[in-house]
Backbone and ligand atoms as CSV (ligand in chain L), in Angstrom:
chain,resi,resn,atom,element,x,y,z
A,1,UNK,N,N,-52.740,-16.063,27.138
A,1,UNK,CA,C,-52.685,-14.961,26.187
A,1,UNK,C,C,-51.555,-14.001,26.525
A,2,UNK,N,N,-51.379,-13.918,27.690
A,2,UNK,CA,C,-50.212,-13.036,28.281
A,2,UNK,C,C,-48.867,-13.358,28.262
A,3,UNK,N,N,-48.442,-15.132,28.115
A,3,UNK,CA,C,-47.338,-15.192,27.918
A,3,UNK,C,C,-47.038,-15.115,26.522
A,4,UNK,N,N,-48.029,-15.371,25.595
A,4,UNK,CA,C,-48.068,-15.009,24.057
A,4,UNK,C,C,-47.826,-13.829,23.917
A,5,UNK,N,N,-48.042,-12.583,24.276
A,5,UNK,CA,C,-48.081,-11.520,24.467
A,5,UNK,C,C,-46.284,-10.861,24.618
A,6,UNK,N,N,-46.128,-11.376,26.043
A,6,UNK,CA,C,-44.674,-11.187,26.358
A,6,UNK,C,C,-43.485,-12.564,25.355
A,7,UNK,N,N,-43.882,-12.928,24.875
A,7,UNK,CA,C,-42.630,-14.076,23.671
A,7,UNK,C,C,-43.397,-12.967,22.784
A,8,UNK,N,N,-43.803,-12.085,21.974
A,8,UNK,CA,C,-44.060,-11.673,20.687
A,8,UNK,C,C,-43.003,-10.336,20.926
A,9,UNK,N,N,-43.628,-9.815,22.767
A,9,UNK,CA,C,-42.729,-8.582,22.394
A,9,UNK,C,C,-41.188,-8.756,22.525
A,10,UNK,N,N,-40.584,-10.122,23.514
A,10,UNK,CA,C,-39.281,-10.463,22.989
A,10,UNK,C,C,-38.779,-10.845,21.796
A,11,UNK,N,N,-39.635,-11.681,20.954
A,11,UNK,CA,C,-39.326,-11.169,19.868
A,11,UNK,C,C,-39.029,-10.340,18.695
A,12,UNK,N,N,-39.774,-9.635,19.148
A,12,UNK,CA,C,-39.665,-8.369,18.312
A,12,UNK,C,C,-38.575,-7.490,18.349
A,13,UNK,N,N,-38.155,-7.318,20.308
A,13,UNK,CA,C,-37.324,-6.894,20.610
A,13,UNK,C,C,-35.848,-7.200,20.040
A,14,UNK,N,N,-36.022,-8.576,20.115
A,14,UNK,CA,C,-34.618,-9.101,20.186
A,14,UNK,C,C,-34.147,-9.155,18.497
A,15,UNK,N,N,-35.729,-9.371,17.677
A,15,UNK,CA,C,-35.238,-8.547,16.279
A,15,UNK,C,C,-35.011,-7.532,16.197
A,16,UNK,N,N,-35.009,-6.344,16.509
A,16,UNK,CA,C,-34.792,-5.242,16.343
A,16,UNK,C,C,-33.175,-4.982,16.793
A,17,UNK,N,N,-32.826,-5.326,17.972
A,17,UNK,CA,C,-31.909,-5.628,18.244
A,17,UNK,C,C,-30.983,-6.105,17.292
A,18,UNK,N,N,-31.013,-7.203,16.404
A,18,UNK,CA,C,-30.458,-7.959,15.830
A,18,UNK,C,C,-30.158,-6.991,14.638
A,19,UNK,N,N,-31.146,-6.315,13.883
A,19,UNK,CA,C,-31.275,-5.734,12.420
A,19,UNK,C,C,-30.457,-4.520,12.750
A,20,UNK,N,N,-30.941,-3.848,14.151
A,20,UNK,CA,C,-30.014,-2.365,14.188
A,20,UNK,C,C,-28.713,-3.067,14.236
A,21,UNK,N,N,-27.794,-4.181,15.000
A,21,UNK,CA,C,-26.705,-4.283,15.425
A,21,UNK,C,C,-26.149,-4.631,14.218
A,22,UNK,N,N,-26.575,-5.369,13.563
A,22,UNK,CA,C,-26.295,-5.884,11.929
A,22,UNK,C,C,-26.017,-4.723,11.258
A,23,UNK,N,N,-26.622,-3.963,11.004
A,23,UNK,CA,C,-26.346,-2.292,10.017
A,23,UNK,C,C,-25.533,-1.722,10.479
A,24,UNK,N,N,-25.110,-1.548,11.703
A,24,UNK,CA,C,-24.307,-0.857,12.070
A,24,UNK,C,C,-22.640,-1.387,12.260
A,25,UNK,N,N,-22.743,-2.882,12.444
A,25,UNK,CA,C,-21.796,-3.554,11.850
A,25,UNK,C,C,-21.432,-3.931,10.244
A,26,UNK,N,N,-21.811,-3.909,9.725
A,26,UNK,CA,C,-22.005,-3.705,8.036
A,26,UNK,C,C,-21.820,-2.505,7.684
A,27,UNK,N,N,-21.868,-1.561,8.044
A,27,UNK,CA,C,-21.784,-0.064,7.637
A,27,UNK,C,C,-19.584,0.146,8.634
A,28,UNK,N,N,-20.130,-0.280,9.629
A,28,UNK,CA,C,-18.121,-0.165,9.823
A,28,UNK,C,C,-17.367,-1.219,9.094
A,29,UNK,N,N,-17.884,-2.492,9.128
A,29,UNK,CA,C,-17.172,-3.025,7.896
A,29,UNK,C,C,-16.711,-3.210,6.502
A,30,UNK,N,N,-17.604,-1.991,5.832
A,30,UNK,CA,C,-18.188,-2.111,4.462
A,30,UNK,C,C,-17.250,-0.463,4.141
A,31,UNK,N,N,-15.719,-0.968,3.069
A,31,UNK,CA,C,-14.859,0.278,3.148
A,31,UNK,C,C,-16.103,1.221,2.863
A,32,UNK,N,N,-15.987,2.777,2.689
A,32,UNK,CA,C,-16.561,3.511,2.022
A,32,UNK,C,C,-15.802,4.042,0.349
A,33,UNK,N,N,-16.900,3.752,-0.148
A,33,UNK,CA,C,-16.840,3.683,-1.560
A,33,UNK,C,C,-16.377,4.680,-2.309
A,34,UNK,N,N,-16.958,6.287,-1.850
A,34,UNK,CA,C,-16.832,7.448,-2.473
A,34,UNK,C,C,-15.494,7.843,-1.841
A,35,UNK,N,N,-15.082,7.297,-1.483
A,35,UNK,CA,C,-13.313,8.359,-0.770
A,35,UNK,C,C,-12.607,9.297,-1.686
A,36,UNK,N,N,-12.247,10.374,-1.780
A,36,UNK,CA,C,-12.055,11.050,-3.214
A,36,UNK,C,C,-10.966,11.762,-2.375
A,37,UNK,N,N,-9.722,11.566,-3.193
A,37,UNK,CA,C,-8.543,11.744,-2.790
A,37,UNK,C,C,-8.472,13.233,-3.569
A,38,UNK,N,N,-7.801,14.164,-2.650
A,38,UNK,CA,C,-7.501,15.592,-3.224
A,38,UNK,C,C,-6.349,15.505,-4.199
A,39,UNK,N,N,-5.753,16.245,-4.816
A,39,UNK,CA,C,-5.070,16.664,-5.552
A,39,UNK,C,C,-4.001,17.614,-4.848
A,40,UNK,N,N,-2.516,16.667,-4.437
A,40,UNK,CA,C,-1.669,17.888,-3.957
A,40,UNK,C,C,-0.682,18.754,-4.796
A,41,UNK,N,N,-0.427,18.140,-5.871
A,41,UNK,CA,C,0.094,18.841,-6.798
A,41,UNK,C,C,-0.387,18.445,-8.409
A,42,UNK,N,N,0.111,18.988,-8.998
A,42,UNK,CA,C,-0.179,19.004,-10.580
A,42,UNK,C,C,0.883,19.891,-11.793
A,43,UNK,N,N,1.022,18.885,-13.069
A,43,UNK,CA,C,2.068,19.495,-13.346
A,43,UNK,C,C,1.864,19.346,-14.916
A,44,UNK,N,N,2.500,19.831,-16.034
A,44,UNK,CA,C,2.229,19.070,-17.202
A,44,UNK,C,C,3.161,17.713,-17.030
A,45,UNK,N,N,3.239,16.670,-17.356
A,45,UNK,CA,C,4.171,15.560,-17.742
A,45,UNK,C,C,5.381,15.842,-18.114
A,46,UNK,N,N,5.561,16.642,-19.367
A,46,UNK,CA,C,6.360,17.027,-19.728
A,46,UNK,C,C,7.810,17.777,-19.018
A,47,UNK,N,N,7.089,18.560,-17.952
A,47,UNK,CA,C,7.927,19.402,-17.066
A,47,UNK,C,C,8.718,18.615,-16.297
A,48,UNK,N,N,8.383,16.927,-16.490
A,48,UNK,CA,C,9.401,16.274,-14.807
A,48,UNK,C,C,10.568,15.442,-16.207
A,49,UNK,N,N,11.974,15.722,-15.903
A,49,UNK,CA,C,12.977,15.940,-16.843
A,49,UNK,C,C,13.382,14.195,-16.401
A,50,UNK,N,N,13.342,13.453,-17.583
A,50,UNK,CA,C,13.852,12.146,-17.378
A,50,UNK,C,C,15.123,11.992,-16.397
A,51,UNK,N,N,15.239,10.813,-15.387
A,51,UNK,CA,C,16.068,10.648,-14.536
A,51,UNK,C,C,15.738,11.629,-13.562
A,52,UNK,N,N,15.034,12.842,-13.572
A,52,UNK,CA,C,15.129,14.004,-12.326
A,52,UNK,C,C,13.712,13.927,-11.483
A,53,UNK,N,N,13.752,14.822,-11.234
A,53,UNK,CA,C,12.382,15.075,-10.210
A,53,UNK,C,C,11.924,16.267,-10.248
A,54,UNK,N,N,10.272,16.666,-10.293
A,54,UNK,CA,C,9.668,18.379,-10.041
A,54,UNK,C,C,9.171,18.024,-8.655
A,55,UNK,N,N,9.959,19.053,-7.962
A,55,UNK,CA,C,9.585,19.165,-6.161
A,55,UNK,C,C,8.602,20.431,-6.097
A,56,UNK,N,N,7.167,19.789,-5.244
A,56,UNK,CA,C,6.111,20.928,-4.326
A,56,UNK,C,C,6.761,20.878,-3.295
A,57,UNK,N,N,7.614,21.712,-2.803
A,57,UNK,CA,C,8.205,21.932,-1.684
A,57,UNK,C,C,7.155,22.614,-0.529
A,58,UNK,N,N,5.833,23.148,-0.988
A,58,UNK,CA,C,4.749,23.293,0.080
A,58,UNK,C,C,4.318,22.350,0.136
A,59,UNK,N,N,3.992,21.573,-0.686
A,59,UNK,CA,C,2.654,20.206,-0.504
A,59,UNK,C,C,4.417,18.949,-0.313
A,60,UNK,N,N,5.308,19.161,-0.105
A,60,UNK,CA,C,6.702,18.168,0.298
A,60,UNK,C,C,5.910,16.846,-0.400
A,61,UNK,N,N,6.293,16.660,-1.814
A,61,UNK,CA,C,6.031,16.325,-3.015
A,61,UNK,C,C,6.800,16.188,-3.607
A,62,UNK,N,N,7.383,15.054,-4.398
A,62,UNK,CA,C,8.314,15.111,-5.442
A,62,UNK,C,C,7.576,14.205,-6.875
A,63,UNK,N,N,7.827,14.640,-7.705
A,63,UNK,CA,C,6.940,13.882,-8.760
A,63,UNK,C,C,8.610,13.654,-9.611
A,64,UNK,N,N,8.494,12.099,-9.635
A,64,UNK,CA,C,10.074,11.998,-10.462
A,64,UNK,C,C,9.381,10.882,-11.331
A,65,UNK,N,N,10.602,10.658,-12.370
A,65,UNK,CA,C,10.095,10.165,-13.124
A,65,UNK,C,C,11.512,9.015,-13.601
A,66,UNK,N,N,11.490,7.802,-14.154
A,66,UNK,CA,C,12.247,6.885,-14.233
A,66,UNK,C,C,11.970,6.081,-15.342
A,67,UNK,N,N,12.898,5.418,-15.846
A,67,UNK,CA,C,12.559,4.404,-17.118
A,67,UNK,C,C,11.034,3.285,-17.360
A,68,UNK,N,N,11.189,3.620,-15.796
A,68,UNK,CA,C,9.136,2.888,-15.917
A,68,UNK,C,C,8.296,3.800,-16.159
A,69,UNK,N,N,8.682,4.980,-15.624
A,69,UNK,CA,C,7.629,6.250,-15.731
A,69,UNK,C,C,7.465,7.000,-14.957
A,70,UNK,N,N,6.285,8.087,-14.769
A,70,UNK,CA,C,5.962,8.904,-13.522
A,70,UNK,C,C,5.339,8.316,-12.283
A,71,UNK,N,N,6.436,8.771,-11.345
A,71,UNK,CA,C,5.993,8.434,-10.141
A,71,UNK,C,C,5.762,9.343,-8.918
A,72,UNK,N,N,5.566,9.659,-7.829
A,72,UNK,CA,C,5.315,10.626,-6.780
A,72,UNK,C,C,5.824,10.005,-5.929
A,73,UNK,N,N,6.793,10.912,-4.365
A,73,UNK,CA,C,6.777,10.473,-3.423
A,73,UNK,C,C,7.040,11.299,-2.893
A,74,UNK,N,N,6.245,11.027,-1.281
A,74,UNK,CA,C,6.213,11.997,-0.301
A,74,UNK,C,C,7.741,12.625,0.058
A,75,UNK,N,N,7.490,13.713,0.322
A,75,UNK,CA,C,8.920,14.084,1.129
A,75,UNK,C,C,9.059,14.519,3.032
A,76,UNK,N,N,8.216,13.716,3.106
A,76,UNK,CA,C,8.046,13.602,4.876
A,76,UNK,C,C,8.895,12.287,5.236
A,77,UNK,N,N,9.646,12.527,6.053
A,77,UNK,CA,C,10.692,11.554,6.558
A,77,UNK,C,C,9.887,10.929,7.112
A,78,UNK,N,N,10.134,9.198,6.800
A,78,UNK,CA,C,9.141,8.835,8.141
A,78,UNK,C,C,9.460,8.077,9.505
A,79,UNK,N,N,10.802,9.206,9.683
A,79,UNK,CA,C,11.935,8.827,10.885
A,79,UNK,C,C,10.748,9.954,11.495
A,80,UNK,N,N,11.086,11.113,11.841
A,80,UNK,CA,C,10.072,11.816,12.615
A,80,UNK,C,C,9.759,13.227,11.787
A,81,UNK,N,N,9.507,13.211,10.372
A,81,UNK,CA,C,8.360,13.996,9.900
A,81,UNK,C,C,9.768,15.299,9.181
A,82,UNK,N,N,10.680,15.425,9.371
A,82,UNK,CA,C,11.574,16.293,8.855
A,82,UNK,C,C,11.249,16.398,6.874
A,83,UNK,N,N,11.566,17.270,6.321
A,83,UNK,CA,C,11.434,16.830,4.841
A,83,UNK,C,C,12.628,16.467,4.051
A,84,UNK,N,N,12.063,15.895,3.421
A,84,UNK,CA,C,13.801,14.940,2.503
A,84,UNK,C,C,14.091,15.879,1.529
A,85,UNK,N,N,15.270,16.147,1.311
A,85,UNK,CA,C,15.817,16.890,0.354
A,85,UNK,C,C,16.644,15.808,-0.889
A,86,UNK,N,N,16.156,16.044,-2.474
A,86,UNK,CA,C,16.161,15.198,-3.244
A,86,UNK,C,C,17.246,15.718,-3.760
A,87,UNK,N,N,18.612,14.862,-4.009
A,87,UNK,CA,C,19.575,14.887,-4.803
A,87,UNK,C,C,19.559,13.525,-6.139
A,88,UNK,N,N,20.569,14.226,-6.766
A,88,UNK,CA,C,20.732,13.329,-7.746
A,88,UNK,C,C,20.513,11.932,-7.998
A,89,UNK,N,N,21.543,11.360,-7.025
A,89,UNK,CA,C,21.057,10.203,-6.712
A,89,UNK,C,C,20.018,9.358,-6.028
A,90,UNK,N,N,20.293,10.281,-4.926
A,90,UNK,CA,C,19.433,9.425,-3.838
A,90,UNK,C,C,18.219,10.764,-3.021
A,91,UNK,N,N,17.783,10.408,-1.757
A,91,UNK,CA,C,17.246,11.225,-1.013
A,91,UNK,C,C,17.226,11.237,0.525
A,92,UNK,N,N,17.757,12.784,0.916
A,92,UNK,CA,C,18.526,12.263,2.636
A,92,UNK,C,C,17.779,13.296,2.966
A,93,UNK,N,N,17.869,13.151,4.286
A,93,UNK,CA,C,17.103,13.439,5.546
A,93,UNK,C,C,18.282,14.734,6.303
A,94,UNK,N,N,17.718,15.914,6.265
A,94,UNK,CA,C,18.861,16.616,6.897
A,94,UNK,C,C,18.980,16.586,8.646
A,95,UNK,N,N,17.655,16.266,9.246
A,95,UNK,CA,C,17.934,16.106,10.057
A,95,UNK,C,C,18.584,15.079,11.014
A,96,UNK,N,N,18.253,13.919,10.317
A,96,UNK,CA,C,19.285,12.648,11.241
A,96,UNK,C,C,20.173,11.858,10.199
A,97,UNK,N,N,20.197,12.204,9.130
A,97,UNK,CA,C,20.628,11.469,8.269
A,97,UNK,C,C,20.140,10.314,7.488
A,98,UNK,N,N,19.046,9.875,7.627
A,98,UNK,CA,C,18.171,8.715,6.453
A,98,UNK,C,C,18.786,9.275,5.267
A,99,UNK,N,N,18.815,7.888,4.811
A,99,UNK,CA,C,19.352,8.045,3.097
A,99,UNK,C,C,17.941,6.953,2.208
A,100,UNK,N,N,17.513,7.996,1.250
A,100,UNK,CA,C,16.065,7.023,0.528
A,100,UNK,C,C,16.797,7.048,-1.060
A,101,UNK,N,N,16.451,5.704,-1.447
A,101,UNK,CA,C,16.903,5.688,-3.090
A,101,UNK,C,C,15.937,6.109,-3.710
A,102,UNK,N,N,16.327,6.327,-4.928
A,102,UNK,CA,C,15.142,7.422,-5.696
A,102,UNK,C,C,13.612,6.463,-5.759
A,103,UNK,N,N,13.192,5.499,-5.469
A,103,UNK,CA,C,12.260,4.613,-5.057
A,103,UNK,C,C,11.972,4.740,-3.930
A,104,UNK,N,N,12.394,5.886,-2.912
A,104,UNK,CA,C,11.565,5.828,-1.407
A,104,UNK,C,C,12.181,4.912,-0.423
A,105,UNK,N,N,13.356,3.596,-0.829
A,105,UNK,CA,C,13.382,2.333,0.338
A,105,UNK,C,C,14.533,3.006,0.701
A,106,UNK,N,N,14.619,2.704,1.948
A,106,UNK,CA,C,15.509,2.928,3.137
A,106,UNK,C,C,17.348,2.507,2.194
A,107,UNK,N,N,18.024,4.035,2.380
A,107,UNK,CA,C,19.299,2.670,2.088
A,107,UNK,C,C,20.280,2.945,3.722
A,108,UNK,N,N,19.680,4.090,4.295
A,108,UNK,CA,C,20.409,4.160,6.270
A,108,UNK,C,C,19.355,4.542,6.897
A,109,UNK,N,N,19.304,4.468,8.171
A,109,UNK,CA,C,18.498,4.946,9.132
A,109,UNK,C,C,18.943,6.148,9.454
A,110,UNK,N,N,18.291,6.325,10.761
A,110,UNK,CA,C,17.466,5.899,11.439
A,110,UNK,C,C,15.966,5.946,10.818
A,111,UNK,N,N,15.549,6.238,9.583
A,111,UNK,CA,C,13.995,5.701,9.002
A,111,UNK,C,C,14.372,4.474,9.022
A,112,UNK,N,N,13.009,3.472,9.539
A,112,UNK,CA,C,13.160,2.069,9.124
A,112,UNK,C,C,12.082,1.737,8.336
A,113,UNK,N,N,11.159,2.627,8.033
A,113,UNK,CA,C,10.152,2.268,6.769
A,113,UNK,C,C,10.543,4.199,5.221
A,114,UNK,N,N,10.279,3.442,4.568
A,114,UNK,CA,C,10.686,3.648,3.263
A,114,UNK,C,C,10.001,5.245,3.167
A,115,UNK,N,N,9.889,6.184,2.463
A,115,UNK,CA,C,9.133,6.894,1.713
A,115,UNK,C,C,7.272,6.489,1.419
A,116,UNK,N,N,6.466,7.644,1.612
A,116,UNK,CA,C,5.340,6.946,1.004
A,116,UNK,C,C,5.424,7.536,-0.306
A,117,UNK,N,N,4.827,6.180,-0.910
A,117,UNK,CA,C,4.888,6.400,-2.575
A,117,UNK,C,C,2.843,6.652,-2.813
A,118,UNK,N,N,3.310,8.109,-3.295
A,118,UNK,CA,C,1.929,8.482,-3.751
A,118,UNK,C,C,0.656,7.853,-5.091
A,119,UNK,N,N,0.134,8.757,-4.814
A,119,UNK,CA,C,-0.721,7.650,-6.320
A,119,UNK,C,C,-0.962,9.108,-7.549
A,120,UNK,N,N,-0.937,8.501,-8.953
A,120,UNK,CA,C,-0.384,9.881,-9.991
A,120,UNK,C,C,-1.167,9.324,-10.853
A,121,UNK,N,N,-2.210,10.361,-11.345
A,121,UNK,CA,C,-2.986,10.101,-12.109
A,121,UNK,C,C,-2.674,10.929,-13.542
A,122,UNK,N,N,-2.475,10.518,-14.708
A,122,UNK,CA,C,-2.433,11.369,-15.702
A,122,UNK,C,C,-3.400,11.992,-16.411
A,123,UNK,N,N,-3.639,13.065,-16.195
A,123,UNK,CA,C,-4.955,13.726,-17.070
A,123,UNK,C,C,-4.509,14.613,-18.708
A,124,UNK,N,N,-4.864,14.166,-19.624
A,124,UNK,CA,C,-4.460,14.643,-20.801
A,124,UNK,C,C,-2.662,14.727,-20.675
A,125,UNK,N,N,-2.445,16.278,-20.696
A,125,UNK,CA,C,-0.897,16.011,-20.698
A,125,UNK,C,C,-0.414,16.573,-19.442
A,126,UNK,N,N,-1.415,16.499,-18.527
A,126,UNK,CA,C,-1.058,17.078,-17.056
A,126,UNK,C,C,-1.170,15.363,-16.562
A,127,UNK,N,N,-0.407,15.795,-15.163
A,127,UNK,CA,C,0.065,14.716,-14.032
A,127,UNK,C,C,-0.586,15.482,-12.764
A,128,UNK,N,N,-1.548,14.811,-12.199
A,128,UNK,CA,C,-1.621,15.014,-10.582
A,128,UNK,C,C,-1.346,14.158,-9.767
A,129,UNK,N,N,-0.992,14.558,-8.890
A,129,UNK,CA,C,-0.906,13.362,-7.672
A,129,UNK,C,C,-1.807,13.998,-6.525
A,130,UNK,N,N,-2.456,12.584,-5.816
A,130,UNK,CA,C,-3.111,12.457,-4.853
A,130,UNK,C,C,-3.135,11.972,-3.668
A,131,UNK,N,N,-3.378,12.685,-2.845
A,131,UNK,CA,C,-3.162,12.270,-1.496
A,131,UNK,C,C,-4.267,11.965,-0.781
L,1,FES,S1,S,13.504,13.006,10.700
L,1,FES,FE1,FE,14.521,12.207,8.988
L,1,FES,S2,S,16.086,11.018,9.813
L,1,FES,FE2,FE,15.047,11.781,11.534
């Protein structure tokens, strides 16, 4: 009766074991669903001038816009964090010199990865972007 006893409570154990380690692996594997991205800037649509760009120079933001449409991109260098200053053409880095095409990709270093390109949601005739 006693070794029945001790196999019920290893079992039990070693389920319990099993169900907590399971949830808690399922819960870090399982993205989270609700992630709700803030809002760093916002603008009407209208305001970002074909071919140009409207810069949040606090939230280092550029919302430009191009023959595909409205787009956002960060203005954090991602050589070491300096902010890009947006010209006509392109977009450079005052502190080491990176040069970004109006698409964020590298056209000099020393950045060797691109601009991050934000995500822009259109609400009625306003534009936000989210970070
Ligand atoms: S921080 Fe922009 S090039 Fe170095």
């Amino acid at each position: 009766m006693e070794i029945l006893s001790q196999s019920r409570r290893k079992f039990i154990t070693t389920l319990t074991l099993l169900l907590t380690s399971g949830g808690l692996l399922a819960r870090f594997l399982t993205p989270r669903m609700n992630v709700r991205r803030r809002v760093l800037a916002s603008a009407p649509a209208a305001d970002v001038p074909p071919g140009g760009a409207l810069l949040f120079r606090a939230e280092r933001v550029a919302l430009m816009r191009d023959d595909s449409g409205l787009y956002a991109l960060s203005l954090i260098c991602t050589h070491l964090g300096c902010t890009v200053v947006v010209t006509e053409d392109a977009l450079s880095c005052p502190c080491h010199g990176s040069r970004f095409d109006r698409q964020g990709n590298v056209l000099s270093g020393p950045a060797d990865r691109g601009l991050e390109r934000l995500k822009v949601e259109i609400r009625g005739e306003r534009v936000e972007v989210l970070g």
